[in-house]
C-alpha positions in Angstrom: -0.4 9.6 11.3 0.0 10.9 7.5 -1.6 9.2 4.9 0.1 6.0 4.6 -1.5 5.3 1.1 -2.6 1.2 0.8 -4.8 0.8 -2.1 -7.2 -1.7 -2.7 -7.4 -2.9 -6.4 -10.8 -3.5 -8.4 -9.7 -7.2 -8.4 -9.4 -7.3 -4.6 -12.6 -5.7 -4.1 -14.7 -8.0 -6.6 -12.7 -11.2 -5.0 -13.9 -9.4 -1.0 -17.5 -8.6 -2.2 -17.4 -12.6 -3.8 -15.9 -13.9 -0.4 -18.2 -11.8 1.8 -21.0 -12.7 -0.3 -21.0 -16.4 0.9 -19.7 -16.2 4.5 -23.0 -15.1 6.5 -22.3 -12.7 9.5 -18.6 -11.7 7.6 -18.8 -7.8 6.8 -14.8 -6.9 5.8 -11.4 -8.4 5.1 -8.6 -8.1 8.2 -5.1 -8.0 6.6 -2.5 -7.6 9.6 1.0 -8.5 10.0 2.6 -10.5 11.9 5.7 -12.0 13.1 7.0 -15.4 11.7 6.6 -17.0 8.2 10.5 -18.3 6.6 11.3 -14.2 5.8 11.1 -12.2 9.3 6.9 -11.2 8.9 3.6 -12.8 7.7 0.5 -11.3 6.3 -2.9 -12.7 7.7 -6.1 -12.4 6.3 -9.1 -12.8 8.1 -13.0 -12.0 8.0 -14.3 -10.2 10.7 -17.4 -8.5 11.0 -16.8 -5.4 12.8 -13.2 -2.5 13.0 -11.7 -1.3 16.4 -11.2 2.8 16.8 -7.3 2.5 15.8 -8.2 0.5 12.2 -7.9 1.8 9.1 -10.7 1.1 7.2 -10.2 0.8 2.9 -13.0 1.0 0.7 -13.9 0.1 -2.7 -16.7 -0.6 -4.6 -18.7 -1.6 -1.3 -15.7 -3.8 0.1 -14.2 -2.8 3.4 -10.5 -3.6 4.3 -9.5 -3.2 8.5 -6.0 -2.9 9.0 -5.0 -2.2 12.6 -3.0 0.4 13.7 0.4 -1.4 14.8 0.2 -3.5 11.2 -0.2 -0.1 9.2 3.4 1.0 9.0 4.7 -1.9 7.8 1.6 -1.4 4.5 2.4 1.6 3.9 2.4 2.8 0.3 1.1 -1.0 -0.6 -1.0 -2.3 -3.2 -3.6 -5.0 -2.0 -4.5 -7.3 -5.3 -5.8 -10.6 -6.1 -4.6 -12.3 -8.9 -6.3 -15.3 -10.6 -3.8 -17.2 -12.3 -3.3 -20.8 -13.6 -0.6 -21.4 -10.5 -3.6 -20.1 -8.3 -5.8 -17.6 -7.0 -4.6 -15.3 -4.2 -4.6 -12.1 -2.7 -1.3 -10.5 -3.3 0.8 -7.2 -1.6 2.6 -5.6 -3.7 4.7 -4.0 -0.6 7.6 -1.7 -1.8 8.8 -1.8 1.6 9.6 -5.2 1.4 13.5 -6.1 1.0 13.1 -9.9 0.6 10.1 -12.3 0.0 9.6 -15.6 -0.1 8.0 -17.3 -2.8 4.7 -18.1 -0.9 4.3 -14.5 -1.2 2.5 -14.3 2.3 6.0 -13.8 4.0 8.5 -10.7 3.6 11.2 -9.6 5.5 11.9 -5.1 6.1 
C-alpha cells in the first residue's frame, strides 16, 4: 500500500499524551472505522496498549496512533485533530473523503 498520508496534529498529540498520561497500562490511541452511526460509517476511538502487524502506527511528539489495516482506506489523506472549544472538546477528522457528515462529527458517509 502507498502512503496513504493521515496526519496527526500537535493538538491531538498533546490531548493523547494528556489522555494516556492518566489511564495506567494505556500506551496509544485506536481510531478505526466502522459501520453504522446516522451517515453510512462511524469513527471509534479506543486505548489500547499494544498494535497488530497490519496497523499503521502515527507518531508525534511521543503519541502513538494504530489504525488497522481494513479502516486505513477509508483515512486516507485525513487530518486527525482535537479541538477545544466552548461547544466542547473532541477529537475531530478532517476526512476529505467524506461526501456527507453528520453533525456529531463521529459519523460520515463515502
Amino acid at each position: 500500500m502507498s502512503d496513504p498520508n493521515i496526519q496527526l496534529t500537535e493538538s491531538a498529540a498533546k490531548r493523547i499524551n494528556a489522555i494516556l498520561a492518566k489511564q495506567a497500562g494505556a500506551d496509544l490511541l485506536r481510531i478505526s472505522v466502522i459501520g453504522g452511526g446516522c451517515s453510512g460509517f462511524s469513527y471509534k476511538f479506543d486505548l489500547e496498549t499494544e498494535t497488530t502487524d497490519d496497523d499503521l502506527v502515527i507518531e508525534r511528539d511521543g503519541a502513538r496512533v494504530a489504525i488497522d489495516s481494513a479502516s486505513i482506506p477509508f483515512l486516507e489523506n485525513s487530518k486527525i485533530d482535537f479541538a477545544d472549544e466552548l461547544i466542547g472538546a473532541s477529537f475531530r477528522i478532517d476526512n476529505p473523503n467524506a461526501t456527507a457528515a453528520c453533525g456529531c462529527g463521529t459519523s460520515f458517509s463515502i
